[in-house]
KEMAR-289038 format. One line per 4 residues: number of its first residue (from 1); their letters; for each residue x, y, z of C-alpha. Coordinates in steps of 0.25 Angstrom, whole numbers, plus 5000, padded with zeros to 4 digits. Layout:
<kenus>
NUM = a = X/Y/Z ~ ...
</kenus>
This chain:
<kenus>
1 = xxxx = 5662/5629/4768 ~ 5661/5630/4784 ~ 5667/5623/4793 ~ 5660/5619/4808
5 = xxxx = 5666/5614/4819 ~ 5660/5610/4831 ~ 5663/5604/4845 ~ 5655/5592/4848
9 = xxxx = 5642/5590/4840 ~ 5632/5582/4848 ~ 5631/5571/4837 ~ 5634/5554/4839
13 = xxxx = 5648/5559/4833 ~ 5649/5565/4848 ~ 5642/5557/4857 ~ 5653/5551/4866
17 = xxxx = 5659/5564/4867 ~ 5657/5572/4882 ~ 5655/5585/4877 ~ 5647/5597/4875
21 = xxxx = 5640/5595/4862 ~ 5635/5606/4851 ~ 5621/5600/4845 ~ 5622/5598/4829
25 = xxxx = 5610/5607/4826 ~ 5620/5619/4833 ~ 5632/5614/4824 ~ 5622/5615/4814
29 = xxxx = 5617/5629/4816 ~ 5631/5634/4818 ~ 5634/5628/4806 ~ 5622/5634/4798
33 = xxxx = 5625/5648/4805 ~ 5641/5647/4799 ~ 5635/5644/4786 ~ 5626/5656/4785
37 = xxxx = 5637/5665/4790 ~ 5647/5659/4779 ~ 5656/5655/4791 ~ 5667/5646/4788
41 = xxxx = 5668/5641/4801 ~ 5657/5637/4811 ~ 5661/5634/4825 ~ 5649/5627/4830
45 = xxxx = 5649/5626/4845 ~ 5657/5631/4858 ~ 5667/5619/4856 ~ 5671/5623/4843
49 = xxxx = 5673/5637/4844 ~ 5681/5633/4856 ~ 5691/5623/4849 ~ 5692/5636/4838
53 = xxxx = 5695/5646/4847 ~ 5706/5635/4855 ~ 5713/5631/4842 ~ 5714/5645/4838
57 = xxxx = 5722/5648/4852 ~ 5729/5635/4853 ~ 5728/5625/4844 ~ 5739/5616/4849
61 = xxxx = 5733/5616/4865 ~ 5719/5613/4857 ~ 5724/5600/4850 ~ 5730/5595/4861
65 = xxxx = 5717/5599/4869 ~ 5708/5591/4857 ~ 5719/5580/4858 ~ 5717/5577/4874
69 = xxxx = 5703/5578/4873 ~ 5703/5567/4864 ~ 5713/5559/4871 ~ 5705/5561/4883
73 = xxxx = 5692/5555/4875 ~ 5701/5542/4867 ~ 5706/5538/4882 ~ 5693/5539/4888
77 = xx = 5687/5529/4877 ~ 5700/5518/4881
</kenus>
């Protein structure tokens, strides 16, 4: 089993979000590339390796980042 975690895949899942975007075919390929290496883990783009590396320093300031940028986003749709 692997696991992949990506930042924000440019897919209609993602379309009203205002962010840098990783393609599907390099979620894909990073994917494929894990697989063949017999990783556990496949961090797929620059996003995701940044949220790994930030919850592993300091996971309370993290979710408290994650919560105000979601926050921000709910009080922009109002």
């Amino acid at each position: 089993m692997v696991s992949v975690f990506a930042g924000y895949i440019d897919t209609d899942m993602a379309a009203d979000i205002d962010r840098v975007k990783t393609s599907p075919q390099q979620v894909a390929e990073r994917t494929l590339a894990g697989i063949r290496e017999s990783l556990d883990e496949v961090r797929a783009d620059d996003r995701a390796e940044a949220i790994w590396q930030a919850g592993r320093k300091d996971l309370v300031g993290l979710h408290a980042q994650m919560q105000q940028e979601w926050d921000e986003r709910e009080s922009r749709k109002a």
